[in-house]
C-alpha positions as CSV (number, residue, x, y, z in Angstrom):
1,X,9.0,-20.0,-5.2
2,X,9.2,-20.6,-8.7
3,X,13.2,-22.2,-10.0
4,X,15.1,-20.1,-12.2
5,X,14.8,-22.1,-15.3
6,X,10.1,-22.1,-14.6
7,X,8.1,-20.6,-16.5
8,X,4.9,-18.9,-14.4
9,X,3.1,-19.1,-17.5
10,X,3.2,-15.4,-17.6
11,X,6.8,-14.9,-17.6
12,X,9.8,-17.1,-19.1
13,X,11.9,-16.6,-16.4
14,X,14.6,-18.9,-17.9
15,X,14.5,-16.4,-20.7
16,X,15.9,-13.2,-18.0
17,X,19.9,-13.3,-18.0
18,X,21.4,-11.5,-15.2
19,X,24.2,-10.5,-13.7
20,X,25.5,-8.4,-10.3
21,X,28.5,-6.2,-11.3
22,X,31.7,-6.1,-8.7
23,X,30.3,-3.0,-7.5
24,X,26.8,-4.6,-6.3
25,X,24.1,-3.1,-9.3
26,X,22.3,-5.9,-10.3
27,X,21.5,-6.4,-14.0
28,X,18.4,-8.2,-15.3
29,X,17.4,-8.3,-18.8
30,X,14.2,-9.9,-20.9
31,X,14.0,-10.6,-24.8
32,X,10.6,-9.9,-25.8
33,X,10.5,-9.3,-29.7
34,X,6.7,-8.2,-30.1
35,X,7.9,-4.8,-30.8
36,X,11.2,-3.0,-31.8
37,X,10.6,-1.0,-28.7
38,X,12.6,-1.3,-25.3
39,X,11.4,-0.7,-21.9
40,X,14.5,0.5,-19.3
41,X,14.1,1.0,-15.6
42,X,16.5,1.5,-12.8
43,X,14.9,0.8,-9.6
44,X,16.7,2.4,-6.5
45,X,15.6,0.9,-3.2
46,X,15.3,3.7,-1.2
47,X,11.9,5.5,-0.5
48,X,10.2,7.5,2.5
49,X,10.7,4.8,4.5
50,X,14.4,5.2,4.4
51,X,14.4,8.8,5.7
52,X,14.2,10.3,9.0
53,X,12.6,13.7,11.3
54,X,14.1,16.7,9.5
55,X,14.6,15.6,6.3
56,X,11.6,13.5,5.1
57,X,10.7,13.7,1.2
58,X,14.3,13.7,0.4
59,X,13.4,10.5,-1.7
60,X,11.0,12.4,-3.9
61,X,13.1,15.6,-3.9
62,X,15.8,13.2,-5.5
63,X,13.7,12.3,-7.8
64,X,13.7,16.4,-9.1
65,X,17.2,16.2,-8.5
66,X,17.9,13.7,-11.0
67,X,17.0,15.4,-14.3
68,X,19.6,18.5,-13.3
69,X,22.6,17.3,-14.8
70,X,25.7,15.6,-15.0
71,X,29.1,15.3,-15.8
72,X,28.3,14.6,-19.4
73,X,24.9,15.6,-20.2
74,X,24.3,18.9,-18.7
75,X,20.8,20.5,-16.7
76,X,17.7,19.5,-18.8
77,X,19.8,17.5,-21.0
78,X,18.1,13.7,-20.5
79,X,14.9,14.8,-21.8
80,X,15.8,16.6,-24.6
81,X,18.2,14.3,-25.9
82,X,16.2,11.1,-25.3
83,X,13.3,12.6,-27.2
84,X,15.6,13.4,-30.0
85,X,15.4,9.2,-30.4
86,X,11.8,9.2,-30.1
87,X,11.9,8.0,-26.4
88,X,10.0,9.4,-23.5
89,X,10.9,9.2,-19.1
90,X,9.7,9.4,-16.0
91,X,10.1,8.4,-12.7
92,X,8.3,7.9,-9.2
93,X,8.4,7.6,-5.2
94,X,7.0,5.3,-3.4
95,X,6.8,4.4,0.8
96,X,9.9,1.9,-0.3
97,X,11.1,2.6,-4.0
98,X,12.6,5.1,-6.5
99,X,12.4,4.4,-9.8
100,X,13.4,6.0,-13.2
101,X,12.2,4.7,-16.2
102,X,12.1,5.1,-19.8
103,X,10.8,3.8,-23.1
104,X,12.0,3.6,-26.7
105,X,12.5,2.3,-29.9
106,X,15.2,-0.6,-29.6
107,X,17.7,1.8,-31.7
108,X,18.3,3.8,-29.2
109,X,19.1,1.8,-26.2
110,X,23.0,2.5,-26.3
111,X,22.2,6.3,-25.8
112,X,19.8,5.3,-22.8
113,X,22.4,3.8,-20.8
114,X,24.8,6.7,-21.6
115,X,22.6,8.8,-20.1
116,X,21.6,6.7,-17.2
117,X,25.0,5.4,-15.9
118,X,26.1,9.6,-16.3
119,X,23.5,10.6,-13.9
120,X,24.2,7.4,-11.7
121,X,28.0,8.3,-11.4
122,X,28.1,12.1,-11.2
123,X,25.0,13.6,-10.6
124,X,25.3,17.8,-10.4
125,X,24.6,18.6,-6.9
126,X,24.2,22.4,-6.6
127,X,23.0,24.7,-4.6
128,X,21.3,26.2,-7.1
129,X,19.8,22.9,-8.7
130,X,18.3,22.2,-5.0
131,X,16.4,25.8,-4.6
132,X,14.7,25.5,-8.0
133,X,13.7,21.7,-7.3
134,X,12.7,22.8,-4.1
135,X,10.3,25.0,-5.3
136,X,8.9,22.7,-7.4
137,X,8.3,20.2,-4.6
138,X,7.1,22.9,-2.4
139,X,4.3,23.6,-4.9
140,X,3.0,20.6,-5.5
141,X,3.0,19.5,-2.0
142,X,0.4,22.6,-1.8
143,X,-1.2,21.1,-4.6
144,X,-1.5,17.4,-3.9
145,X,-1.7,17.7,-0.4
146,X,-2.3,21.1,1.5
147,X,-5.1,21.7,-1.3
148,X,-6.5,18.9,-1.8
149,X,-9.4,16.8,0.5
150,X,-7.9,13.2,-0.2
151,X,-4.0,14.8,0.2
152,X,-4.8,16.0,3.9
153,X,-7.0,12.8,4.6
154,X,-4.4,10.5,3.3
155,X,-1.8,12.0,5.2
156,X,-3.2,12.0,9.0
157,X,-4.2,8.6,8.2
158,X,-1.0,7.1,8.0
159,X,0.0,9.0,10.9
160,X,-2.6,7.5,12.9
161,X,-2.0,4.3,11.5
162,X,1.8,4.4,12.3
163,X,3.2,5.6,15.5
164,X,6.2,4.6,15.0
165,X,7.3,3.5,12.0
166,X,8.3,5.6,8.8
167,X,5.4,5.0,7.1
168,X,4.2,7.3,9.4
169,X,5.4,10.7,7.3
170,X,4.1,11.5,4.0
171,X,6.4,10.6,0.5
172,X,6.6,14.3,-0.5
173,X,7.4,15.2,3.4
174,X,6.4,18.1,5.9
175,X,6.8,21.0,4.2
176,X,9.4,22.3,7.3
177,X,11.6,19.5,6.6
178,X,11.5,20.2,2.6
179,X,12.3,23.7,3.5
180,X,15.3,22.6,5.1
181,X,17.2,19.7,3.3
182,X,21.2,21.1,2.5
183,X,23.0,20.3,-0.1
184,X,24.7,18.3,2.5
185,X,22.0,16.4,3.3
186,X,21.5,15.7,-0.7
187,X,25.5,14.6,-1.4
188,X,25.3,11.8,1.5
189,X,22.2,10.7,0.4
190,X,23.1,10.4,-3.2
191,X,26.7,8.4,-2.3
192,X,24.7,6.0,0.2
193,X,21.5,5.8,-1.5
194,X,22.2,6.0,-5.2
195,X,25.1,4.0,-5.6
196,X,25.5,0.8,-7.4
197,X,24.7,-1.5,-4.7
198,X,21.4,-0.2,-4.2
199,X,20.0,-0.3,-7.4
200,X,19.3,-3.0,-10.1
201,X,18.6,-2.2,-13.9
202,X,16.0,-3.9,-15.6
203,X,15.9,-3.7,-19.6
204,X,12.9,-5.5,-21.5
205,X,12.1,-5.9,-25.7
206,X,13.7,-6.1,-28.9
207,X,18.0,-6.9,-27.2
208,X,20.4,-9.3,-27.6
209,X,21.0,-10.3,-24.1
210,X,24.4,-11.0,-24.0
211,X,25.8,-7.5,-26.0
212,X,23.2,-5.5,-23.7
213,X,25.1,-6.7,-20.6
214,X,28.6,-6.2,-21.8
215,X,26.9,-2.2,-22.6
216,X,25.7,-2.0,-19.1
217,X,28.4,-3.6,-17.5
218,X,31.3,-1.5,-19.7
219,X,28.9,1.7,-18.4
220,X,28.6,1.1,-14.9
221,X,31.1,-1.1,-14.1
222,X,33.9,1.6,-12.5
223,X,31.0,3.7,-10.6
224,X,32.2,3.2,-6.8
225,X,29.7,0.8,-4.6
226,X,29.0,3.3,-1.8
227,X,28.5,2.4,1.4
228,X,25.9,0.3,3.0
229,X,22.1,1.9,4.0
230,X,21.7,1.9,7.9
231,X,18.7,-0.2,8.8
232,X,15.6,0.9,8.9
233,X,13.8,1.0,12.5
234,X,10.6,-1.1,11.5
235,X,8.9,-1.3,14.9
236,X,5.7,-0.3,15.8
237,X,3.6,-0.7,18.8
238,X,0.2,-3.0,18.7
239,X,-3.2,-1.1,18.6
240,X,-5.3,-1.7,21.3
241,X,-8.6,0.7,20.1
242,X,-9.6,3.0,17.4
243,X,-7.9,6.5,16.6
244,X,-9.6,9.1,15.2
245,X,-9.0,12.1,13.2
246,X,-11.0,15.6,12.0
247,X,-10.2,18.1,9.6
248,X,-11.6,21.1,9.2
249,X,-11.5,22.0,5.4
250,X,-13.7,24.2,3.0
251,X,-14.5,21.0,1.1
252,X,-17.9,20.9,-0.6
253,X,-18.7,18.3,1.7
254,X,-18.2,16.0,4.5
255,X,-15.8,12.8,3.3
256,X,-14.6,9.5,5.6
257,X,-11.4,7.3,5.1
258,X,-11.1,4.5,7.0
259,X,-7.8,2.2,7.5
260,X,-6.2,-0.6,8.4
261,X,-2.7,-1.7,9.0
262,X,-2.4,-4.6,7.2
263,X,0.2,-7.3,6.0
264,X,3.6,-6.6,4.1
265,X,3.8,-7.5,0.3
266,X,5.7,-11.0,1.5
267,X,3.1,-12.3,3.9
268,X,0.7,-14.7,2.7
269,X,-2.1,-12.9,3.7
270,X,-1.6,-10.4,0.9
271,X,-3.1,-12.0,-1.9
272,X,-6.5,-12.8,0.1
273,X,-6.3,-8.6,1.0
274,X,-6.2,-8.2,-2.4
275,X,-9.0,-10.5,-2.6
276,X,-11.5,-8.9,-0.1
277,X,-10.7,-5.6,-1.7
278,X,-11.6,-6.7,-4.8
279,X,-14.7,-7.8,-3.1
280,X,-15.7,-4.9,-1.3
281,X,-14.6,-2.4,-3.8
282,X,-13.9,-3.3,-7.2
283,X,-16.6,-2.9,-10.2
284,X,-20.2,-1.7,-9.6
285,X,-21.2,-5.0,-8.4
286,X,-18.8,-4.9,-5.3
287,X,-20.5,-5.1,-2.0
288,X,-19.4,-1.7,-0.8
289,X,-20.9,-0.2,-4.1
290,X,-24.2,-1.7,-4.2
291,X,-24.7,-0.8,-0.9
292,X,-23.6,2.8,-0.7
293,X,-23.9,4.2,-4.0
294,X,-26.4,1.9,-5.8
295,X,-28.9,1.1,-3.2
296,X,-29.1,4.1,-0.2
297,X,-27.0,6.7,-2.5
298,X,-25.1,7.3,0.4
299,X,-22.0,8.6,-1.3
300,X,-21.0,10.1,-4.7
301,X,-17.7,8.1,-4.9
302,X,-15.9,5.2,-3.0
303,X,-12.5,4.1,-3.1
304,X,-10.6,1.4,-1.3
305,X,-7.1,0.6,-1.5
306,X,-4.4,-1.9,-0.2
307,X,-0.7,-1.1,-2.0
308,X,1.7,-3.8,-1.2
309,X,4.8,-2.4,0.7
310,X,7.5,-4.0,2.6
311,X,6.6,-3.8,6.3
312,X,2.8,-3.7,6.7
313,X,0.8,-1.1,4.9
314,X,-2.8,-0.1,5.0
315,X,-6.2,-1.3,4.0
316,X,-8.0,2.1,3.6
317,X,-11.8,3.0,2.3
318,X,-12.2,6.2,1.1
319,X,-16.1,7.5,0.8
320,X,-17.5,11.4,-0.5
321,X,-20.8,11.6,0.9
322,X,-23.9,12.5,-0.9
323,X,-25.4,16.0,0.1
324,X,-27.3,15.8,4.0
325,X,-25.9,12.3,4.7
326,X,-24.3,11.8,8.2
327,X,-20.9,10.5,8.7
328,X,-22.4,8.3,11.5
329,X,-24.5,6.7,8.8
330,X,-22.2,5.8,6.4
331,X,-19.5,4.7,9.3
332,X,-22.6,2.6,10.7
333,X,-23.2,0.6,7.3
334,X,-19.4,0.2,6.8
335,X,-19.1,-1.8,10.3
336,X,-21.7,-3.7,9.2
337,X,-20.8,-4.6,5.9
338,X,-17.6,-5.5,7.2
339,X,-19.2,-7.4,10.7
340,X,-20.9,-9.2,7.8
341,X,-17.5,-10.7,6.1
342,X,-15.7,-11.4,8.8
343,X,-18.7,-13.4,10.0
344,X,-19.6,-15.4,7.3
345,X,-17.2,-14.6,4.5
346,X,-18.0,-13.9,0.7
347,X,-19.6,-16.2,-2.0
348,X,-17.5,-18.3,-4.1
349,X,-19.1,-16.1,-7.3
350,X,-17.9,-13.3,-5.5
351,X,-14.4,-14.8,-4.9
352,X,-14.3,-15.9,-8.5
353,X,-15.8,-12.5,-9.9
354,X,-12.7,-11.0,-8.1
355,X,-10.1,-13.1,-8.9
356,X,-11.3,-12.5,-12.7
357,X,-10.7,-8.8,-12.4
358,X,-7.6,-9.2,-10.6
359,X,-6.4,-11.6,-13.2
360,X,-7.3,-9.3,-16.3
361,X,-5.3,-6.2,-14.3
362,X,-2.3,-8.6,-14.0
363,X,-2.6,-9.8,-17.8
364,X,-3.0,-6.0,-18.6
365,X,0.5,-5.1,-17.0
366,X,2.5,-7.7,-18.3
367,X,1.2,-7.5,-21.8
368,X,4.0,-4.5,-22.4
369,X,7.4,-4.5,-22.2
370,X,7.3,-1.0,-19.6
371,X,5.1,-3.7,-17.4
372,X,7.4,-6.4,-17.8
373,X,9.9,-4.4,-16.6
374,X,8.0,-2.9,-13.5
375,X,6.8,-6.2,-12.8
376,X,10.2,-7.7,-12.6
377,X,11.9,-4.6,-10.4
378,X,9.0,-4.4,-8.2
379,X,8.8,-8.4,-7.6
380,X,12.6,-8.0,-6.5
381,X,12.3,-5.1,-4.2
382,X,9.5,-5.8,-2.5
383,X,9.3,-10.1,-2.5
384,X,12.9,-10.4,-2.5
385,X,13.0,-12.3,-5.8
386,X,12.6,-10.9,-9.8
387,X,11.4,-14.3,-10.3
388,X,7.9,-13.4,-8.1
389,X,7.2,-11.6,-10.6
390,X,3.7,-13.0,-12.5
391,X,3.6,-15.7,-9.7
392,X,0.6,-13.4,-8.6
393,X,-1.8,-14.8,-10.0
394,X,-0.6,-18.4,-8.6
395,X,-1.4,-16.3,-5.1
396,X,-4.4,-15.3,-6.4
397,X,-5.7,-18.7,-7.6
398,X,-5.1,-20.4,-4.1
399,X,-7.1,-18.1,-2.3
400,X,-10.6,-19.5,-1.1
401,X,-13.6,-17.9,0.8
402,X,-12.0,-19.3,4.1
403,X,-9.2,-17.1,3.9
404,X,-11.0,-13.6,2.6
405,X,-13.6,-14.2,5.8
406,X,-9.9,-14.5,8.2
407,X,-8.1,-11.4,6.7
408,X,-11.3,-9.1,7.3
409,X,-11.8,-10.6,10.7
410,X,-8.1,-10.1,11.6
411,X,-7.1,-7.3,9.9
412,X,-10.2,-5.2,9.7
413,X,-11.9,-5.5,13.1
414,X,-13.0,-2.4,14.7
415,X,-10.6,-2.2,17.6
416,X,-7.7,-1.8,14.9
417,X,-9.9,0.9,13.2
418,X,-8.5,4.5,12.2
419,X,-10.9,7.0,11.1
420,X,-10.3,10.4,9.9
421,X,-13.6,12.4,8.7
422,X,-13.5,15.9,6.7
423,X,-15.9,18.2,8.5
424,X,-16.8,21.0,5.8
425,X,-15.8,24.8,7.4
426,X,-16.3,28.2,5.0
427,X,-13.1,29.7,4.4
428,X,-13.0,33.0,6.5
């Protein structure tokens, strides 16, 4: 790991001043002067995988929840009044993470924390705030999930993948359990979840670093610390042989996604998964591509992903197939492809082809001050240190054909398989 006065050539880390209030939120903050433009995020650590049966997608209901109010700026207040100083918000939910964000010109940074450390301390908590933002969720879980091919794939593959662990139940949650969640349920998860402790604020561009922590810390600095989070039951038993899944769904036609459980964000092994995707999947000279788009037109599109999480996440393919093909088919030539990796790894233009377009995505990020600032939260929550952050591409740069042939062989045999396969019905 990096010391806290290195630079990883991407980031000056001896250029981040921080500071942990007495009531636990951590404060980080990055001069950058390319612009007169700041970027300001508050990641909460607290996602899906923090919920339990009954109430899952609480974390992205929260998310709603947050733009309805509080003590000082009333409902649908934030918005309007940050875009009366030019600025603009949103926020997301993630498997581990919550995270609010916004961006604006450097001007308007003490009415950004105004809002932000309102909504932290008193947060209106309604009954009638939780119906309309339960509607909303209801309605785009039909949306993203019970209308859409990818939504229903993507969710009984993570069930398949996870038994146990709560990974296993989508972000947005079963739509019984978002039917259900009290205002009860939303006031202890706001006191435990939301409070000081469990958050950090990150705050990147055009500052003076000493006078934007003595504004933070005189805005947050008498909002209680809340009590702890309860630890989160991580287990899950070891797969001993492929499990498969089928959906019947009026989709146009038959699709197949494929996955993995793979390694956490902290384990070495990630950066060589990152790798072999690359490999695999990435650009229209990736293996996966040449083979089933470019050479047997197998499939009309192809996907693979491998999102870095805390405990292990998954290594998933995603593949439409082109009109009359067989699922078998495609399944057939994936194994292969795969067989064929494990057994005798990739080329070293291949692995350096990757690590090029890995390395320009990377450069891409933290060439703004929004990615700076996601960079920085999302090196802390999910590597345990701000100061990860950049150090990817040091991962990256280590990584040899060696270690790309290992992770396909260990992670992506077929005995650790989990298929699920959209079987194209009319709708009655």
């Amino acid at each position: 790991m990096p010391s806290p006065t290195a630079s990883t050539g991407l980031i000056e880390l001896d250029a981040v001043r921080t500071q942990v209030l007495p009531n636990g939120l951590r404060l980080r903050v990055l001069r950058e002067t390319g612009s007169p433009t700041l970027s300001y995020a508050t990641f909460f650590q607290v996602g899906s995988r923090n919920e339990r049966p009954g109430v899952t997608g609480i974390s992205h209901l929260f998310e709603h929840m947050m733009f309805n109010g509080a003590a000082k700026y009333g409902p649908k207040q934030f918005d309007r009044v940050l875009e009366a100083r030019g600025g603009a918000s949103n926020a997301y939910t993630s498997n581990d993470l919550t995270v609010y964000y916004e961006d604006f010109a450097a001007d308007a940074l003490e009415t950004v924390i105004d809002l932000e450390s309102d909504r932290m301390r008193s947060l209106r908590i309604d009954d009638e705030a939780l119906e309309q933002e339960r509607e909303v969720v209801k309605e785009e879980r039909r949306l993203r999930t019970d209308n859409s091919v990818y939504g229903l794939m993507e969710e009984a593959l993570e069930s398949l993948v996870h038994q146990a662990h709560p990974y296993r139940w989508p972000v947005i949650g079963w739509m019984s359990d978002i039917e259900r969640i009290s205002r009860a349920d939303c006031e202890a998860y706001f006191r435990t979840f939301y409070a000081p402790g469990n958050a950090a604020v990150y705050v990147v561009g055009d500052l003076d670093p000493d006078a934007t922590l003595a504004q933070l810390a005189g805005a947050y600095g008498d909002i209680p610390a809340g009590p702890a989070p309860a630890p989160v039951a991580t287990g899950e038993p070891d797969q001993r042989g492929e499990r498969r899944a089928e959906i019947r769904y009026p989709a146009q036609g038959p699709a197949l996604l494929c996955g993995w459980r793979a390694a956490a964000a902290r384990s070495p092994d990630a950066a060589a998964l990152d790798m072999l995707q690359a490999c695999l999947g990435v650009g229209e000279s990736s293996r996966l591509r040449r083979r089933l788009i470019h050479k047997d037109a197998l499939v009309t599109s192809l996907g693979l992903s491998f999102g870095w999480r805390i405990d292990p996440g998954v290594f998933s393919i995603f593949a439409e197939l082109s009109p009359g093909v067989k699922v078998e088919r495609v399944e057939k030539i994936l194994a292969e492809e795969l067989a064929r990796v494990a057994e005798r790894g990739v080329a070293v233009t291949e692995l350096k082809r990757a690590r090029a377009l890995l390395r320009s995505s990377v450069l891409h990020e933290l060439g703004t001050h929004h990615g700076l600032a996601q960079a920085l939260g999302e090196g802390e929550a999910l590597l345990g240190d701000w100061r990860q952050a950049g150090r990817v591409l040091e991962l990256y740069a280590r990584v040899k054909p060696a270690e790309v042939r290992r992770v396909a062989r260990d992670y992506l045999s077929p005995d650790r398989r989990n298929t699920v396969v959209v079987v194209p019905e009319t709708r009655p």
